[in-house]
Every structure is written in C-alpha cells, then in structure tokens.
C-alpha positions in Angstrom: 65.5 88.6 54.0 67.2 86.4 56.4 67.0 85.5 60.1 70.4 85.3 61.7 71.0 84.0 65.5 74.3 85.1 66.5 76.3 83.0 69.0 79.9 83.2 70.5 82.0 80.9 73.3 80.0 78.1 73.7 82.7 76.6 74.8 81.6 73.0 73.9 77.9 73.7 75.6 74.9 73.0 73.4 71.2 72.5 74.9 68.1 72.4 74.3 67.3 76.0 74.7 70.0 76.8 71.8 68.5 74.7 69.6 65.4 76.0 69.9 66.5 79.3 68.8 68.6 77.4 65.8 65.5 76.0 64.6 64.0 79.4 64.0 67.3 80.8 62.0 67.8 81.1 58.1 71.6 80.7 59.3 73.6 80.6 62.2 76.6 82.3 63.1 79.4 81.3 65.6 82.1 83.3 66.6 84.9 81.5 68.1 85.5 79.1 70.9 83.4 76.4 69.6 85.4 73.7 71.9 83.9 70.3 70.9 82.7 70.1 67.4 79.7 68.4 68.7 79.0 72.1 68.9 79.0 72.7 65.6 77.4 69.1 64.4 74.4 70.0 66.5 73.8 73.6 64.7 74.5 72.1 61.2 72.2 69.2 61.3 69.7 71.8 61.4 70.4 75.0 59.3 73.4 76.1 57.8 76.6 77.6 59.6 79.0 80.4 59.5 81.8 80.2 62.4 85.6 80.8 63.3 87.9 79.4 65.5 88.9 80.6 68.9 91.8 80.8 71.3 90.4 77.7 73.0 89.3 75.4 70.1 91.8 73.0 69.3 93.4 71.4 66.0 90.2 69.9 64.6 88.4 72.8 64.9 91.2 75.0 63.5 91.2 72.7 60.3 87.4 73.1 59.9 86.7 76.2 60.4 89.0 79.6 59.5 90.7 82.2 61.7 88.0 85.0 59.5 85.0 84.7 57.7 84.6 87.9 55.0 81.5 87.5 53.6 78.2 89.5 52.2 74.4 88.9 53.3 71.5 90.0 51.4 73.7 93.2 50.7 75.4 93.6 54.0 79.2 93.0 54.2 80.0 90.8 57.5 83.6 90.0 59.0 83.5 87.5 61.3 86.3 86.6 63.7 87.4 85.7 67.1 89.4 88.1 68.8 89.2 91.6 67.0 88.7 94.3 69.9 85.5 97.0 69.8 85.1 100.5 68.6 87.5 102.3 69.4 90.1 100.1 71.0 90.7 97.1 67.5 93.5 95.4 67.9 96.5 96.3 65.8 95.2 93.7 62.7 91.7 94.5 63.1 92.3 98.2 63.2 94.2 98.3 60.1 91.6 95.3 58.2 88.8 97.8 59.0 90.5 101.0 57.9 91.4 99.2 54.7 88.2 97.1 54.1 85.3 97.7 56.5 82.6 95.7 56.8 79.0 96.7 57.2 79.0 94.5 60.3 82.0 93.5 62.0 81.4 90.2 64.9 83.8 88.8 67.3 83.5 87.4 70.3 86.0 86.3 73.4 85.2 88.5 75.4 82.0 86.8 76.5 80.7 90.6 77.0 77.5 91.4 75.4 78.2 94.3 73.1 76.4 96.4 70.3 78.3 99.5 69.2 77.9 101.7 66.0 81.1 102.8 64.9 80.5 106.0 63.4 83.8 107.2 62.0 83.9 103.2 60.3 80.7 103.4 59.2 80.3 99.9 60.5 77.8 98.0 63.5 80.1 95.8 66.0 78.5 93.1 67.2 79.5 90.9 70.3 76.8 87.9 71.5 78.6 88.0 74.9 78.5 83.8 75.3 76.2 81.1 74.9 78.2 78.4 77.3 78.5 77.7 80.5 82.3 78.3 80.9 83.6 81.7 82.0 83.2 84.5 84.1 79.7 85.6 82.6 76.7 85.4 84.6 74.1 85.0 82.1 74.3 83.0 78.7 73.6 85.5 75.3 72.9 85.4 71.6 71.8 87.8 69.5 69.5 87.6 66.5 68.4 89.5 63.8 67.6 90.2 60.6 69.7 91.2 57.2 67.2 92.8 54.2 68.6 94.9 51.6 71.8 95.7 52.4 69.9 97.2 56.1 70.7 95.3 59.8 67.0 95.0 61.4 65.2 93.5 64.5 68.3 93.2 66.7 67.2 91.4 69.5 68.9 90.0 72.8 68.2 86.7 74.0 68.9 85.7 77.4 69.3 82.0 78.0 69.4 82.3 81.9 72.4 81.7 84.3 75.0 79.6 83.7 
C-alpha cells in the first residue's frame, strides 16, 4: 500500500501547511505548474516525487521534469500530465492516448478546479487537485490524497488548505 498526496499549480508557493501533508505521504505527486523549483526541492528533501511540467514553468523546469508521466502503482496504471481535459471533453491528444492506452487513473491539473470523475465508458478515475498555490482565480487552496493497494484507488480524501 501507498499513501499518495496529490498536488497541482503551486505556482512557485510552498508552506508549511504543504509540508505537513508531504511528511505523511509514501510519494508525492505534482501535476504541472510547478514555477520555481524550490517547489519541487522542498517536496523531495522529504519523500520522493512524481511531477510534470506546466504551461507556466519555465526552461529548467521543462528539462527536469517531462511533459507525461505513464507509470504503474501497486497495480494501478497512472498518467500524469498537465493539460489533458476531463471526461468527456479530452483534448484531441488526450482523447486519442486514452482510447489507445487508458490508464487506471488519469491526473492533470491547470485548471485549478477541484475534480473527481469516473469515466465509465474509459474505465478510468480522473483526478484533478484543483491548486495548491496562491496564484489564480481559485478561492481555496486543494490537494488530494489517497491510497493505491492492489491494483484498487482507496481513501480519497480532500484537503482544504484555506484561502489563498
């Protein structure tokens, strides 16, 4: 089993309250527009780290991290990426990847709209955090967590890290 903290558009904002939620992970998981890298540092001095690159992140980031992460999770396939749409308006790419290839569990972010949506006809869970920053349009800061077990998606929770 692993515990998995799900975060998105942090947009170069890490605090304490993040970190305390990062302590408590197996892994974390960042989907896109990481801004400073300081971001990322911060996460992986603490337990390891699965992310992508956003619209916003620059160069650096782009050379560290990739565009996708396709990987599998105590059983459960996971795509990872940035911009990718929700069930059942995927962008063109995403749309096609997914009819191809699903995941088990497909995450993006950019939207910085919490969203959890089975995607019956996929046979796939979409994930969104909504965002962990202060930049945006958001009200309130989000991550998800939960857990991955034999090849099964458990304990989804939301955790609200106040206003922005």
């Amino acid at each position: 089993m692993k515990k998995i903290l799900l975060l998105s558009d942090t947009h170069s904002y890490i605090d304490d309250r993040i970190l305390h939620y990062v302590k408590e992970a197996d892994e974390v998981w960042h989907a896109g527009d990481i801004g400073d890298l300081k971001v990322t540092d911060a996460i992986e001095a603490i337990t390891p780290l699965k992310a992508v690159y956003g619209n916003i992140d620059n160069d650096k980031a782009r050379a560290t991290f990739p565009l996708n992460q396709r990987f599998i999770c105590e059983g459960v396939s996971v795509w990872i990426t940035h911009i990718g749409g929700y069930p059942p308006k995927y962008n063109r790419v995403t749309r096609e990847e997914i009819r191809l290839n699903p995941p088990k569990l497909f995450i993006c972010g950019h939207s910085h709209i919490l969203k959890v949506i089975p995607d019956h006809k996929n046979g796939l869970l979409h994930m969104n955090p909504g965002a962990a920053g202060t930049h945006g349009f958001h009200k309130v800061r989000t991550m998800l967590r939960f857990t991955l077990a034999s090849g099964k998606i458990e304990n989804l929770e939301v955790i609200e890290l106040g206003k922005k």
